[in-house]
C-alpha positions as CSV (number, residue, x, y, z in Angstrom):
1,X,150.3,170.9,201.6
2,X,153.2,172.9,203.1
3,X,152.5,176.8,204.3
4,X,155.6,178.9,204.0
5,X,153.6,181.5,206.5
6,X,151.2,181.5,209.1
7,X,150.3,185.0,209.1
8,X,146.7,185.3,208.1
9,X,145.2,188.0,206.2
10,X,143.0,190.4,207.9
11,X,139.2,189.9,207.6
12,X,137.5,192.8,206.4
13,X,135.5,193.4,209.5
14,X,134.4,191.1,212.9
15,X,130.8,190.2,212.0
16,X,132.7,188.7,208.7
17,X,134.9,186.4,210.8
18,X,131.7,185.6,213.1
19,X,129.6,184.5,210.3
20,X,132.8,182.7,208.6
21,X,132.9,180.6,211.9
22,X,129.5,180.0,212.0
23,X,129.1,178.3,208.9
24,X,132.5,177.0,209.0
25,X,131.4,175.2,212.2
26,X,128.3,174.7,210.8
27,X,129.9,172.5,207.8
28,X,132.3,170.4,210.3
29,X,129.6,169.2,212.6
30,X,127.2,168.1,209.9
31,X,130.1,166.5,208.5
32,X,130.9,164.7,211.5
33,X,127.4,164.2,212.3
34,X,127.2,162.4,208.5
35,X,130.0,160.3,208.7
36,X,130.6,157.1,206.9
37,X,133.3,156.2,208.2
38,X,135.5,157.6,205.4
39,X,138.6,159.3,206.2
40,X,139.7,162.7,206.0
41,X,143.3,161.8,205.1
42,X,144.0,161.1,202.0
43,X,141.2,158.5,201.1
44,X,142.1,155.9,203.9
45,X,139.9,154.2,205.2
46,X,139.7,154.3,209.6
47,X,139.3,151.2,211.3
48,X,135.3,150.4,212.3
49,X,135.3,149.6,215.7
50,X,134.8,153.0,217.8
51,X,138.3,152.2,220.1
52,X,141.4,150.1,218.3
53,X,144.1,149.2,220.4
54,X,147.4,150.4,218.9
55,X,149.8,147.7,218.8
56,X,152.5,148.6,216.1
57,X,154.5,151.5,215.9
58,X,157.3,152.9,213.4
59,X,160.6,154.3,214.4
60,X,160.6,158.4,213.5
61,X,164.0,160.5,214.1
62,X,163.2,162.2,217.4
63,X,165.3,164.7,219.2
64,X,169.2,164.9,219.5
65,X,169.5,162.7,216.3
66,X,168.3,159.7,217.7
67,X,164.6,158.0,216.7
68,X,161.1,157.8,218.7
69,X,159.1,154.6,218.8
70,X,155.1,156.4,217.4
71,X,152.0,154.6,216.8
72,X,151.9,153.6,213.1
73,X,148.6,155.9,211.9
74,X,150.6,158.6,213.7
75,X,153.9,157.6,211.9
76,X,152.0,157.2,208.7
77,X,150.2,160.8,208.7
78,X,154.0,162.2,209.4
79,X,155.0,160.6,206.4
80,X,152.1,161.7,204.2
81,X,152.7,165.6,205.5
82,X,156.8,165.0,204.4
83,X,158.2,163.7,207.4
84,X,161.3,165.0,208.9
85,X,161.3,168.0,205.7
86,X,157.5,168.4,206.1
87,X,155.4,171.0,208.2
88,X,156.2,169.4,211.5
89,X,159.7,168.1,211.4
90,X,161.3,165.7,214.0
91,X,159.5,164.3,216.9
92,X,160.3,165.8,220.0
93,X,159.3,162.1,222.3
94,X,157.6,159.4,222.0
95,X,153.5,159.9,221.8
96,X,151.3,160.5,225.3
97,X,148.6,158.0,225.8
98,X,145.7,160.1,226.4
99,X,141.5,159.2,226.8
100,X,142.1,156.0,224.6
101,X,144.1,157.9,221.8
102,X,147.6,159.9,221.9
103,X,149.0,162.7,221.3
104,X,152.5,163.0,219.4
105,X,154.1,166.3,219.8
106,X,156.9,167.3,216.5
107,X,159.3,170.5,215.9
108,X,156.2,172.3,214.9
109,X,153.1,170.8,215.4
110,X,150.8,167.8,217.0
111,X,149.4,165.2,215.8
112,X,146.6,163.6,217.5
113,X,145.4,160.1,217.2
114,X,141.5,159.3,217.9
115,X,140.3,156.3,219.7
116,X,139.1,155.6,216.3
117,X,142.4,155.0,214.9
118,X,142.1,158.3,213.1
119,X,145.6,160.7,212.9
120,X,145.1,164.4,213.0
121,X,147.4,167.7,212.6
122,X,146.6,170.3,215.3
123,X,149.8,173.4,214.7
124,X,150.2,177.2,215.7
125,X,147.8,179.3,218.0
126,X,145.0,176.8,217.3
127,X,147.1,174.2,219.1
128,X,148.3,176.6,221.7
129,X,144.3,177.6,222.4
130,X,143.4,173.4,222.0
131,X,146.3,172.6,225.2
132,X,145.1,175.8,227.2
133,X,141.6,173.7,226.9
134,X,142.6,170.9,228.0
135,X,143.3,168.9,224.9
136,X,141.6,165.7,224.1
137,X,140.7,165.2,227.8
138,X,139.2,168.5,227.7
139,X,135.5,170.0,226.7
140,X,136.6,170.3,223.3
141,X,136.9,166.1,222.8
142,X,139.7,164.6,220.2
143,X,140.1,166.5,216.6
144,X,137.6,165.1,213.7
145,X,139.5,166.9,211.1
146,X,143.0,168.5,210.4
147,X,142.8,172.0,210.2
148,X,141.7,173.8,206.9
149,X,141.8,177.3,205.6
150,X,139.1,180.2,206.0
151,X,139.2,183.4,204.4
152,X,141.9,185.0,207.2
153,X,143.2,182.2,209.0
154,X,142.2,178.5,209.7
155,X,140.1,176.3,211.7
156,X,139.8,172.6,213.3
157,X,137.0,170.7,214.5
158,X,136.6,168.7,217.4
159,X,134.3,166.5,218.9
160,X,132.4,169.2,220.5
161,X,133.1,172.5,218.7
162,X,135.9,174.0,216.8
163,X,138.7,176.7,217.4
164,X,139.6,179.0,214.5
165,X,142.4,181.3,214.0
166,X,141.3,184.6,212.4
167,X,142.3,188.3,212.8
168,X,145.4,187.4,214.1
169,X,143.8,185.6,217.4
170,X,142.3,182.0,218.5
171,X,138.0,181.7,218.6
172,X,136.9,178.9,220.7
173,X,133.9,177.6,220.2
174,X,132.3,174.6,221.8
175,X,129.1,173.0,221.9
């Protein structure tokens, strides 16, 4: 799904984007909470075992017209969201090892990759708020979801809570 803008439309008041959090958050940690091990992305199926060890990887173009070596779940997501013409564009290096996953940082985005084996899209303000807490070594944990819409802005979920983007400014909220 490409987003020609990022500007979200006002909410109509601040209790409205409280309780739009609340059961927003609400949803994404019973969904985590019921998981089967069924994938978010696009009907694939994540690997069972709860760390996988990462041992192929894809060439992406990267910065200055030459290519980066990514893990292949990363690689593949990129593909799925359009690659180079897609949401995030090129990759600016080659992906961070970071608590058992990585992180792969693109023209205009993120995406993370779970210990799982699971590849997730953190972009915009929610990723700027997500690095100023630490990421996935922080309270916050690795992503369990890419981010979705809300009425006004968007909203990812983590291991242990969820940051939404509404009224023009980030909402942490952890657990």
């Amino acid at each position: 799904m490409r987003r020609r803008s990022r500007t979200p439309r006002p909410l109509a008041s601040a209790p409205v984007a409280a309780a739009a959090l609340a059961v927003i958050t609400a949803a994404a940690l019973t969904a985590c909470a019921a998981d089967d091990g069924e994938a978010d992305q696009g009907g694939t199926t994540p690997p069972s075992s709860s760390t996988v060890a990462v041992t192929s990887s894809s060439a992406v173009p990267g910065p200055d017209g030459g290519t980066v070596e990514l893990p292949e779940p990363v690689a593949e997501r990129w593909a799925e969201l359009g690659g180079e013409e897609g949401d995030l564009g090129r990759a600016s290096g080659p992906a961070t090892d970071v608590a058992g996953g990585s992180v792969a940082d693109f023209e205009r985005g993120t995406i993370v990759l779970t210990p799982a084996g699971r590849a997730f899209v953190v972009q915009g303000a929610i990723l700027e708020a997500y690095r100023e807490a630490g990421g996935p070594e922080g309270e916050l944990g690795f992503p369990t979801s890419d981010e979705t819409t809300t009425d006004g802005g968007w909203v990812s979920a983590f291991e242990n809570g969820s940051i939404a983007y509404v009224d023009g400014r980030p909402v942490v909220e952890t657990r």
